[in-house]
BAMIVO-435757 format. One record per residue (C-alpha): residue number from 1; residue in one letter; z, y, x. Coordinates in nm, 2 decimals. Example, Ala and Ser with C-alpha at 12.3 -4.5 7.8 and 13.67 -1.06 7.14 Angstrom:
residues 2
+-----+----+--------+--------+--------+
:   i : aa :      Z :      Y :      X :
+-----+----+--------+--------+--------+
:   1 :  a :   0.78 :  -0.45 :   1.23 :
:   2 :  s :   0.71 :  -0.11 :   1.37 :
+-----+----+--------+--------+--------+
end
This chain:
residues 355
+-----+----+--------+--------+--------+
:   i : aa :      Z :      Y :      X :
+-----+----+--------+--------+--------+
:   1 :  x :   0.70 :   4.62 :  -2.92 :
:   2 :  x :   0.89 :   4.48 :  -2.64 :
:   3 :  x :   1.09 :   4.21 :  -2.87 :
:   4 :  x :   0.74 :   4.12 :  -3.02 :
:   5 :  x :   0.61 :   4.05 :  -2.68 :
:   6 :  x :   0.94 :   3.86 :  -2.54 :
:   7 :  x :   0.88 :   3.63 :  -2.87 :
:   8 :  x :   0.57 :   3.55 :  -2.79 :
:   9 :  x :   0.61 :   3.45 :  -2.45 :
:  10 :  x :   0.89 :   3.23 :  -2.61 :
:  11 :  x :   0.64 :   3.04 :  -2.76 :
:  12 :  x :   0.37 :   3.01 :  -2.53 :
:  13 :  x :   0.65 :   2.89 :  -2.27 :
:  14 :  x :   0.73 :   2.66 :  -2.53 :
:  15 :  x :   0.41 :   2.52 :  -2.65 :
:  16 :  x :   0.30 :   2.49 :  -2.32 :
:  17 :  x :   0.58 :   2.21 :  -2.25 :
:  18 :  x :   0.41 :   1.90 :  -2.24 :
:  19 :  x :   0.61 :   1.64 :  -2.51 :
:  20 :  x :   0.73 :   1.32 :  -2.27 :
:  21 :  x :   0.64 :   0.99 :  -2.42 :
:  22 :  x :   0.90 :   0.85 :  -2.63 :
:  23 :  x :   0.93 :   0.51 :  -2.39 :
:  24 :  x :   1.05 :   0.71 :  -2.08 :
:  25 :  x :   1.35 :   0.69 :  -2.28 :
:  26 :  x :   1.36 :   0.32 :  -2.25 :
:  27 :  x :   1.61 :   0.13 :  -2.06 :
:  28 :  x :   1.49 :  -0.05 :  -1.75 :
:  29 :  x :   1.44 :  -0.40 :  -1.97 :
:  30 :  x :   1.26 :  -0.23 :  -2.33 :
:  31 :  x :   1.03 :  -0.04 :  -2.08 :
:  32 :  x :   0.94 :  -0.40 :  -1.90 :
:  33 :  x :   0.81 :  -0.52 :  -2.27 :
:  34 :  x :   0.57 :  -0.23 :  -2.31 :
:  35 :  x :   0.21 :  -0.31 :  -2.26 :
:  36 :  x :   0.00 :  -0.13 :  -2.04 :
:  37 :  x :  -0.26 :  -0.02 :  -2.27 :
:  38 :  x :   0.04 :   0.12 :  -2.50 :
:  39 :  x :   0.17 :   0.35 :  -2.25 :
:  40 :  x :  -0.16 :   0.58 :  -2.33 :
:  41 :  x :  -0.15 :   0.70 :  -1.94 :
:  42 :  x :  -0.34 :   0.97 :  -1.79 :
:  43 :  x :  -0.40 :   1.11 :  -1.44 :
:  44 :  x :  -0.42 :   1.45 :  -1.58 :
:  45 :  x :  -0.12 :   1.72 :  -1.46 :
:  46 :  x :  -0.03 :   1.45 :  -1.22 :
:  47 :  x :   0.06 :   1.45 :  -0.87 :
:  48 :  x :  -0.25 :   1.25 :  -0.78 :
:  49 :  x :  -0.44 :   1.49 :  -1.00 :
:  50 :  x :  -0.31 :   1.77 :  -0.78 :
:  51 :  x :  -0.39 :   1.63 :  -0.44 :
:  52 :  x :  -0.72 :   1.50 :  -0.58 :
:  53 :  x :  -0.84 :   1.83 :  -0.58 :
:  54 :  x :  -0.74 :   1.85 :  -0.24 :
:  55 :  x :  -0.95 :   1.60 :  -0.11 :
:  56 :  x :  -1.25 :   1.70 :  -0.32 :
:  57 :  x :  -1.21 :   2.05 :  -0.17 :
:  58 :  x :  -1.20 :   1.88 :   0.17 :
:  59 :  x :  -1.51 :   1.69 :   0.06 :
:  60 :  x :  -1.73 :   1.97 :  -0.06 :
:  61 :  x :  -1.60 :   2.14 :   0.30 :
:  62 :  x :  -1.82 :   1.91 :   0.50 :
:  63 :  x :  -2.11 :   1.90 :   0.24 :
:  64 :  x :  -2.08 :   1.60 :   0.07 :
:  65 :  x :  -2.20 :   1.64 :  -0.29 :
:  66 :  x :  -2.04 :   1.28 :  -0.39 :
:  67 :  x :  -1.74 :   1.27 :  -0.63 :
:  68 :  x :  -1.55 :   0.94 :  -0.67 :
:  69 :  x :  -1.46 :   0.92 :  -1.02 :
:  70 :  x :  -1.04 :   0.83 :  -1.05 :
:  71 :  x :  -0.87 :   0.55 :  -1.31 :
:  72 :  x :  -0.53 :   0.40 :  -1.33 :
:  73 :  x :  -0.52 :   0.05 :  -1.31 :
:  74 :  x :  -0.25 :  -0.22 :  -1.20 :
:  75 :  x :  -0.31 :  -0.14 :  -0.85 :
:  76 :  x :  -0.49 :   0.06 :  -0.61 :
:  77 :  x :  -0.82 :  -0.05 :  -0.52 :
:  78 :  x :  -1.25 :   0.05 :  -0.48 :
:  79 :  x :  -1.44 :  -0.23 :  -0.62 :
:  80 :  x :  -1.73 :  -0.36 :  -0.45 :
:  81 :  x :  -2.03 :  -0.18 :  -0.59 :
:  82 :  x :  -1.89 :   0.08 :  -0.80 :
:  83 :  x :  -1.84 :   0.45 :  -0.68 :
:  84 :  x :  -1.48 :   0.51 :  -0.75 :
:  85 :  x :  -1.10 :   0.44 :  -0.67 :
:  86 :  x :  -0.83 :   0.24 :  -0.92 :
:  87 :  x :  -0.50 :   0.41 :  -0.94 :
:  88 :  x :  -0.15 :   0.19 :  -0.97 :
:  89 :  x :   0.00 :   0.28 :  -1.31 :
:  90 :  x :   0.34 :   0.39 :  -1.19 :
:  91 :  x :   0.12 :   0.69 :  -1.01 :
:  92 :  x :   0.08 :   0.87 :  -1.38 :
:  93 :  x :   0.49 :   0.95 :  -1.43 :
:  94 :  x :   0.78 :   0.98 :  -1.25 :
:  95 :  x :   0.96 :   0.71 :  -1.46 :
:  96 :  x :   0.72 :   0.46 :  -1.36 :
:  97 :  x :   0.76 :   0.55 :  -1.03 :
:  98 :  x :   1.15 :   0.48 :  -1.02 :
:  99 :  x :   1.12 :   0.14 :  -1.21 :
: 100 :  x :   0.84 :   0.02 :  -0.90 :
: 101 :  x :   1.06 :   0.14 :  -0.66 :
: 102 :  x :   1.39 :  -0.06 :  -0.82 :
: 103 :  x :   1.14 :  -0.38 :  -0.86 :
: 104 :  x :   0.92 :  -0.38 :  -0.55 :
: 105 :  x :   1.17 :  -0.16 :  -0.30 :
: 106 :  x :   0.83 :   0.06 :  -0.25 :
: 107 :  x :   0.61 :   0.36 :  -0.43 :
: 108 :  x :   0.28 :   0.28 :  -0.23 :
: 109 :  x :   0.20 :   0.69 :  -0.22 :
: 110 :  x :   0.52 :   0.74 :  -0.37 :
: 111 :  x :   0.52 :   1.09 :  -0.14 :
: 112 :  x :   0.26 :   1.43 :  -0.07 :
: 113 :  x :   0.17 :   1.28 :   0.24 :
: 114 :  x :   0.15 :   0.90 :   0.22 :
: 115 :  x :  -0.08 :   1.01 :  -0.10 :
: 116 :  x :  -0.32 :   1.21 :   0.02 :
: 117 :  x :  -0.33 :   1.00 :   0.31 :
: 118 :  x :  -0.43 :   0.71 :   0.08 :
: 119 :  x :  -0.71 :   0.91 :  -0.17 :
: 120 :  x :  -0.88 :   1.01 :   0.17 :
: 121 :  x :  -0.90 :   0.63 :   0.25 :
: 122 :  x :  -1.00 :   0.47 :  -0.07 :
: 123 :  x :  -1.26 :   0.80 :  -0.06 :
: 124 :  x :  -1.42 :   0.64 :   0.23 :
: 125 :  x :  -1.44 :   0.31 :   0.04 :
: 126 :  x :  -1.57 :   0.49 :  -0.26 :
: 127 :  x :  -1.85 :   0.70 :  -0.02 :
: 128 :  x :  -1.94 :   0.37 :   0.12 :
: 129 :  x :  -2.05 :   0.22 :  -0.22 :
: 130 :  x :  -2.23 :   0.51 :  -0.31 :
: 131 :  x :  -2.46 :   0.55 :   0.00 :
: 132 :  x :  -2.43 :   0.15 :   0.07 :
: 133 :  x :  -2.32 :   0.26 :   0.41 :
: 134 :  x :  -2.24 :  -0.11 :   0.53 :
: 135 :  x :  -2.62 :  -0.20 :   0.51 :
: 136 :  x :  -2.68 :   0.07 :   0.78 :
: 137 :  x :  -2.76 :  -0.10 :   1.11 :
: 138 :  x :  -2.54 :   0.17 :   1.28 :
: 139 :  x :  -2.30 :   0.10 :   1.08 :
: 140 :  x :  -2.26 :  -0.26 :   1.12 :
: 141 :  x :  -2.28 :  -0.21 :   1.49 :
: 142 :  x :  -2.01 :   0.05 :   1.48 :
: 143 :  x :  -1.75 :  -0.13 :   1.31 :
: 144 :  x :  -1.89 :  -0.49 :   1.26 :
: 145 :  x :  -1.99 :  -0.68 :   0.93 :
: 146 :  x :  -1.88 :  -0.60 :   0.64 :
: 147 :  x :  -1.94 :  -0.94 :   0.50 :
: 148 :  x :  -1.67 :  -1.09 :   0.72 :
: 149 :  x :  -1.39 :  -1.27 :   0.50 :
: 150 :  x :  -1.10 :  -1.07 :   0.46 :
: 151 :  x :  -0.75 :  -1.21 :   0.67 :
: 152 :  x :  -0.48 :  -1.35 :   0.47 :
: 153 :  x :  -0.31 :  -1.19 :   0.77 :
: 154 :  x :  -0.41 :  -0.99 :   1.09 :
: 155 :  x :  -0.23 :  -0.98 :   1.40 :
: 156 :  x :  -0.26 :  -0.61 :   1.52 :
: 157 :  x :  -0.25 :  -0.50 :   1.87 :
: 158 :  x :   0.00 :  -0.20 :   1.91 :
: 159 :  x :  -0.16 :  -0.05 :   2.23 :
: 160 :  x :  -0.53 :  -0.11 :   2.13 :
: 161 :  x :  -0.74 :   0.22 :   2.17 :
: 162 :  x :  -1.04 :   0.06 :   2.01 :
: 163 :  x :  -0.91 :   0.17 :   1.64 :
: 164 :  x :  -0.80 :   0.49 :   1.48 :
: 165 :  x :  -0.45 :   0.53 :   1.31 :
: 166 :  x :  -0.39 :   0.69 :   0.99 :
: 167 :  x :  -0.23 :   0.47 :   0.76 :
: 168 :  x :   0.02 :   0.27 :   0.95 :
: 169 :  x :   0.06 :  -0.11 :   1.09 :
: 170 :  x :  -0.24 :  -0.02 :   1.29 :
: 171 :  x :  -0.48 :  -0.11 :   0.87 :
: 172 :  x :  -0.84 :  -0.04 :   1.03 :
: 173 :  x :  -0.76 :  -0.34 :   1.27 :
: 174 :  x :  -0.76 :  -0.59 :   0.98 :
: 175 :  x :  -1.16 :  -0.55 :   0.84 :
: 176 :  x :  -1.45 :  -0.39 :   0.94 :
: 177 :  x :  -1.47 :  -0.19 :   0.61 :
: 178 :  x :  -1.09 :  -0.05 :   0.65 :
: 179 :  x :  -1.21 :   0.05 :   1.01 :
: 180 :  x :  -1.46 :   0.25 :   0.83 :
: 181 :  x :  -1.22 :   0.35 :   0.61 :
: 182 :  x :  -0.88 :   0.43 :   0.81 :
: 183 :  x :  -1.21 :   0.60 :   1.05 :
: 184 :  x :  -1.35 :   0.87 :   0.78 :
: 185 :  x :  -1.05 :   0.94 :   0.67 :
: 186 :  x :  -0.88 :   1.09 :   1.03 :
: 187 :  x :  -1.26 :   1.30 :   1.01 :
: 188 :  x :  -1.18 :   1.43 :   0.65 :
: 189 :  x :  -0.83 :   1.57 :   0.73 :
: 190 :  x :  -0.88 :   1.95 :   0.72 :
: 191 :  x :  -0.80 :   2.14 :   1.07 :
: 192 :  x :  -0.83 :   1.79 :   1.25 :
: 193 :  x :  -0.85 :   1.79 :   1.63 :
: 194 :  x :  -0.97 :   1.42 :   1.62 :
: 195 :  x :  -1.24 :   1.50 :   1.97 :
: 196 :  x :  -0.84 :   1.59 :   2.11 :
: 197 :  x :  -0.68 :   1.38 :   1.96 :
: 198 :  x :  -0.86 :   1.08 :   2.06 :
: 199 :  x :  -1.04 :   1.17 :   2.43 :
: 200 :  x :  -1.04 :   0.87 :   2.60 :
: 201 :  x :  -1.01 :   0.63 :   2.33 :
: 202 :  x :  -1.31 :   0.41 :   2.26 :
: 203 :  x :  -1.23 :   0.50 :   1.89 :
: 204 :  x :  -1.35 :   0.83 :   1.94 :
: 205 :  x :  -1.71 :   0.65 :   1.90 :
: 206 :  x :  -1.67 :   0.55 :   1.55 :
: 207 :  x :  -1.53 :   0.91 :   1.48 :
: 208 :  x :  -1.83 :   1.05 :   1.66 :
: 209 :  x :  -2.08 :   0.80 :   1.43 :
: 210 :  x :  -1.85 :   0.90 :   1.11 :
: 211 :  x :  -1.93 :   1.27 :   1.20 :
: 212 :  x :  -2.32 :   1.21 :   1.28 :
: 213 :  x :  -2.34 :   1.02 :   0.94 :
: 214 :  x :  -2.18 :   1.26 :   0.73 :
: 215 :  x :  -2.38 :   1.55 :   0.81 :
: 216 :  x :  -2.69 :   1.33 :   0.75 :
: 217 :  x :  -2.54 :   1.30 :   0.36 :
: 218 :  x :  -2.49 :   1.62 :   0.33 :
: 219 :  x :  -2.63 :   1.73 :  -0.01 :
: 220 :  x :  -2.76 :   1.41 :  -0.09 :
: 221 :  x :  -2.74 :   1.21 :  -0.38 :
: 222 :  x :  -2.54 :   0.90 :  -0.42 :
: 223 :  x :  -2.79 :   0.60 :  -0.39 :
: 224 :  x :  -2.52 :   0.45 :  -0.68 :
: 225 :  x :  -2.40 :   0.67 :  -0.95 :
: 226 :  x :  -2.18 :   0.45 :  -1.18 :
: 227 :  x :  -1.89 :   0.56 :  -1.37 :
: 228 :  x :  -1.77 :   0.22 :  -1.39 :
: 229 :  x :  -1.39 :   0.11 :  -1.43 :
: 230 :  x :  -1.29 :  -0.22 :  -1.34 :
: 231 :  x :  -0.95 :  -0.31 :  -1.52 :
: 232 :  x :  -0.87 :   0.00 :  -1.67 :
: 233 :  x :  -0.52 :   0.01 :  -1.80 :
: 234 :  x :  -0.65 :   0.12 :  -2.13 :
: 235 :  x :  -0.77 :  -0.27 :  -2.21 :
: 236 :  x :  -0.46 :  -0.41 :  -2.03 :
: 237 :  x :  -0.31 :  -0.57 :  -2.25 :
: 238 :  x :  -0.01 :  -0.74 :  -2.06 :
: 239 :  x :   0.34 :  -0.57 :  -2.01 :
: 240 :  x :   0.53 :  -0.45 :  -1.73 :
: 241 :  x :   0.73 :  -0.74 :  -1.72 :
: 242 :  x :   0.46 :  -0.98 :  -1.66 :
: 243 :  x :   0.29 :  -0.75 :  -1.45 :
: 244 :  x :   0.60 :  -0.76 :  -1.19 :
: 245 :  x :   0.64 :  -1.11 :  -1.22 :
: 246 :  x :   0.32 :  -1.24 :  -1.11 :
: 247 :  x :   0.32 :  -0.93 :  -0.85 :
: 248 :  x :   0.67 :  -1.07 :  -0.68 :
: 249 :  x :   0.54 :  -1.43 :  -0.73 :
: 250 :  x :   0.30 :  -1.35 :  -0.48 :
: 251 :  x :   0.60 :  -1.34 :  -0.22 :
: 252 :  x :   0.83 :  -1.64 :  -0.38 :
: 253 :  x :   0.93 :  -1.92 :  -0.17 :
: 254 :  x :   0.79 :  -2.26 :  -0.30 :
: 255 :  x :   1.09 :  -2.46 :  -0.16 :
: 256 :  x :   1.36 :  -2.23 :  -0.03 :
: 257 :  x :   1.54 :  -2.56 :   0.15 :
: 258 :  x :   1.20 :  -2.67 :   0.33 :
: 259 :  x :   1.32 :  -2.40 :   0.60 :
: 260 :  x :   1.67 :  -2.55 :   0.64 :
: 261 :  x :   1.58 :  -2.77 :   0.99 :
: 262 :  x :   1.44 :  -2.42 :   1.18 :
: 263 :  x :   1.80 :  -2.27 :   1.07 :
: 264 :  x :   1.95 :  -2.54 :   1.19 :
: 265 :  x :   1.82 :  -2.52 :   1.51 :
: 266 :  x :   1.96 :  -2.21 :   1.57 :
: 267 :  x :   2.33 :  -2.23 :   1.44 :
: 268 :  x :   2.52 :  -2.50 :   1.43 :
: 269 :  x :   2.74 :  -2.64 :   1.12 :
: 270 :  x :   3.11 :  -2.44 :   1.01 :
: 271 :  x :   3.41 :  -2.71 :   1.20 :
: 272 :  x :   3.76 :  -2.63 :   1.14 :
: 273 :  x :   3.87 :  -2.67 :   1.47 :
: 274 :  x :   3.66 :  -2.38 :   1.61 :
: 275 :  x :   3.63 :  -2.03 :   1.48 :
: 276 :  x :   3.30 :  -1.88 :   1.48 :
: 277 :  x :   3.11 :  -1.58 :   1.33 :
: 278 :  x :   2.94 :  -1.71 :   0.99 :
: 279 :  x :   2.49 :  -1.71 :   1.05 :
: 280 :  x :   2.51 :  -1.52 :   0.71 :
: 281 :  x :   2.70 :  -1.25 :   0.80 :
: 282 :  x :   2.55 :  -1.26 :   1.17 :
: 283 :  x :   2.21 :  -1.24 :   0.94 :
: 284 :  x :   2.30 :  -0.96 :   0.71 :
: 285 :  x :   2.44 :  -0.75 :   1.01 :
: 286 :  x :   2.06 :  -0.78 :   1.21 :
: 287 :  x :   1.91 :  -0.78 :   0.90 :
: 288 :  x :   1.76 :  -0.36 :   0.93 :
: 289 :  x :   1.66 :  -0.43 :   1.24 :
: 290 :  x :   1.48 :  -0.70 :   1.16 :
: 291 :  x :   1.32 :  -0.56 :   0.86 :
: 292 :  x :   1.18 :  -0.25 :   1.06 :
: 293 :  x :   1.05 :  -0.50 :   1.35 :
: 294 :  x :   0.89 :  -0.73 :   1.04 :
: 295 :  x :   0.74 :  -0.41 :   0.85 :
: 296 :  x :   0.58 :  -0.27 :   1.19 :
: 297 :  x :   0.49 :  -0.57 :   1.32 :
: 298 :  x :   0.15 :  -0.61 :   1.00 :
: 299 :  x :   0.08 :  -0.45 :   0.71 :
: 300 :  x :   0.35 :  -0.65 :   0.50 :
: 301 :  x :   0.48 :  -0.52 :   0.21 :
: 302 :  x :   0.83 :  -0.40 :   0.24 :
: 303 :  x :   0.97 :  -0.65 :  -0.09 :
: 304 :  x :   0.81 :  -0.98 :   0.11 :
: 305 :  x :   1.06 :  -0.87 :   0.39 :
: 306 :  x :   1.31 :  -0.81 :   0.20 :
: 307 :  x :   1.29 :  -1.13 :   0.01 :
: 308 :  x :   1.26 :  -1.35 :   0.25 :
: 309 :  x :   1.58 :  -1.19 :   0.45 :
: 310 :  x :   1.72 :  -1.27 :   0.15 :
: 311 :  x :   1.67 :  -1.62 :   0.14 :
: 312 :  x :   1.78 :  -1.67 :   0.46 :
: 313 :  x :   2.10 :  -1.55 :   0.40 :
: 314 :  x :   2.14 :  -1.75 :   0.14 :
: 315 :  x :   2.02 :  -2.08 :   0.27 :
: 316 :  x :   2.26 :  -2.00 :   0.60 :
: 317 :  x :   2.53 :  -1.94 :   0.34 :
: 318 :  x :   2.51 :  -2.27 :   0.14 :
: 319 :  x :   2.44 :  -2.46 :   0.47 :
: 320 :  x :   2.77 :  -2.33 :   0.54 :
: 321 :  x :   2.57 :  -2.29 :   0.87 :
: 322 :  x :   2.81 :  -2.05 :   1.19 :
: 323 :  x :   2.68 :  -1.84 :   1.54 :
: 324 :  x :   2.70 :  -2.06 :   1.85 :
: 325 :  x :   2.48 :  -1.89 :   2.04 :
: 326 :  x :   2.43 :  -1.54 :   2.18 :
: 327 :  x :   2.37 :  -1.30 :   1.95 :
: 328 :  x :   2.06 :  -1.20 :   2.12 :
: 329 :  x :   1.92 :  -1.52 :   2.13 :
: 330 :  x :   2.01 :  -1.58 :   1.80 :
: 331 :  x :   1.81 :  -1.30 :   1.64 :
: 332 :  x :   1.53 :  -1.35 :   1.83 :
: 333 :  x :   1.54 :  -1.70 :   1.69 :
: 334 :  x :   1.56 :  -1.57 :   1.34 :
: 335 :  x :   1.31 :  -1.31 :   1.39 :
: 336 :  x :   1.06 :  -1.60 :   1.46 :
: 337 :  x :   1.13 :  -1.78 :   1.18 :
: 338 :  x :   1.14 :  -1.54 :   0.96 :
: 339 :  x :   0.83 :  -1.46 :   1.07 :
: 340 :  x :   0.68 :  -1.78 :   1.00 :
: 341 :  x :   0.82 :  -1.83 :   0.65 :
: 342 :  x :   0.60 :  -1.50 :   0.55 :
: 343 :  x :   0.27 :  -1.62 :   0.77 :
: 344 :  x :   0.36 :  -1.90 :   0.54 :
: 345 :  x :   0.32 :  -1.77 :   0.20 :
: 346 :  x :   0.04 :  -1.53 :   0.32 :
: 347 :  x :  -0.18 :  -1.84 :   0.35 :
: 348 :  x :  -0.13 :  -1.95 :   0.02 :
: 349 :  x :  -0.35 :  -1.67 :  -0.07 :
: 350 :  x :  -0.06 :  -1.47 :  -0.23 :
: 351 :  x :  -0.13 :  -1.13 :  -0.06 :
: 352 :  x :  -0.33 :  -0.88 :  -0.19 :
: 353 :  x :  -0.43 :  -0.56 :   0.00 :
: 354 :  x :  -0.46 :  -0.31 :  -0.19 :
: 355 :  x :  -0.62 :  -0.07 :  -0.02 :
+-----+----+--------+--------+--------+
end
């Protein structure tokens, strides 16, 4: 009886393993030439299946009836009008996840906490077009007009008071509707102690309104009940590769050289006669600091950093350009410019934020 039972477990244990799709096999370069609607992705067994139902717990906690209905898409985002949050692709398996990482240096939710950190915010956007919360007059005097164009880039201010802080580089300063957002989602976390946590701070205003408006929708019925997916990955029918090329276009330099008077300005040209300490390698040396300075600074996306640093080392390099002046001044100096090479290809309309 015992070896009858032991067999069986065998082959429930075994049935119950879930087959892996024959392209996680792939190399790095076949997987690039799958499309996206060939992948057959789904969000269910996932990680953001699991701390979905985390946040939907936390939802139905505070009496709010509203479900956001979840797809995988390219990217993550809540359209305008419709009820429910887009998923990135490389969110659905862990093999996805490691080729974004080696293309775009980044997971965006790539861990448990920078995850459920992100569903609680795109469930504000979703709540928001459900309930058309932006039409509200207290809501538009609360955090401003939704209708205001979204920044190509925000300047944030580090010691400001006025905003909440939940997903990093200070995000409810750049748009009304993030404020919203970033604001709802510090009230959703379970166990918060956002009255303590933010005495004193005008933002504790906003969290007050979030809190007076929620338990006004509790029970209620979404005023818009759509199931609607925008860009599903099922009718996608580009592949990876040409997904991640027009997604690290966004951060390319038009003309790498048209830089090359700012670097020139601050270093001077290689002489044989004199010995000094090559602006490439000075470059590469400052280079983490500068990225974590850079990263802080605005919401930029790590591989725009990244790239750019990039460039400048290699523009320094075939200037054949040296240190003259302190190293201090120098990276400051670089920091600035930089700086304005990525302001630069922000206002070509090449950003997206995603969230």
């Amino acid at each position: 009886m015992a070896t009858k039972k032991k067999k069986k477990a065998v082959r429930t244990a075994t049935r119950s393993k879930v087959r892996e799709p024959a392209w996680t096999k792939l190399s790095d370069t076949e997987l690039l030439q799958k499309r996206f609607c060939d992948l057959r992705l789904s969000l269910r067994g996932t990680v953001v299946d699991r701390h979905w139902k985390e946040v939907q717990k936390d939802l139905a906690g505070r009496g709010i009836r509203f479900r956001p209905h979840l797809w995988l898409s390219e990217e993550w985002f809540s359209p305008d009008g419709v009820p429910g949050i887009a998923v990135p692709f490389y969110m659905a398996h862990p093999r996805l996840m490691r080729l974004e990482r080696l293309i775009m240096d980044e997971v965006e939710g790539g861990n448990a906490n920078w995850l459920t950190r992100i569903l609680r915010h795109e469930a504000a956007h979703a709540l928001d077009n459900a309930f058309r919360l932006r039409r509200r007059k207290g809501w538009r005097k609360t955090f401003g007009k939704s209708t205001r164009p979204y920044p190509d880039v925000y300047r944030p201010r580090p010691a400001s008071r006025d905003y909440v802080l939940h997903l990093g580089h200070w995000y409810a300063q750049s748009h009304p509707s993030e404020d919203f957002a970033e604001t709802f989602a510090v009230w959703l976390q379970p166990r918060a102690r956002w009255r303590r946590d933010y005495q004193g701070w005008p933002a504790l205003k906003k969290l007050e309104y979030v809190d007076s408006l929620m338990k006004e929708l509790q029970g209620a019925r979404p005023v818009v009940d759509n199931r609607e997916r925008i860009e599903p990955l099922s009718e996608d029918t580009r592949t990876l590769a040409e997904h991640y090329q027009q997604k690290r276009a966004r951060y390319e330099l038009d003309r790498p050289g048209a830089y090359d008077l700012r670097l020139k300005r601050i270093f001077g040209k290689r002489s044989p006669l004199r010995r000094h300490l090559r602006a490439s390698t000075f470059v590469r040396r400052v280079r983490p600091q500068l990225e974590r300075l850079l990263i802080r600074r605005s919401r930029l996306h790590p591989y725009l950093v990244h790239h750019v640093l990039r460039v400048v080392i290699q523009r320094c390099r075939d200037l054949d350009l040296v240190l003259e002046t302190s190293q201090r001044d120098a990276k400051r100096a670089v920091l600035g410019v930089v700086e304005r090479i990525m302001m630069d290809i922000l206002r070509r309309d090449r950003e997206r934020y995603a969230l």
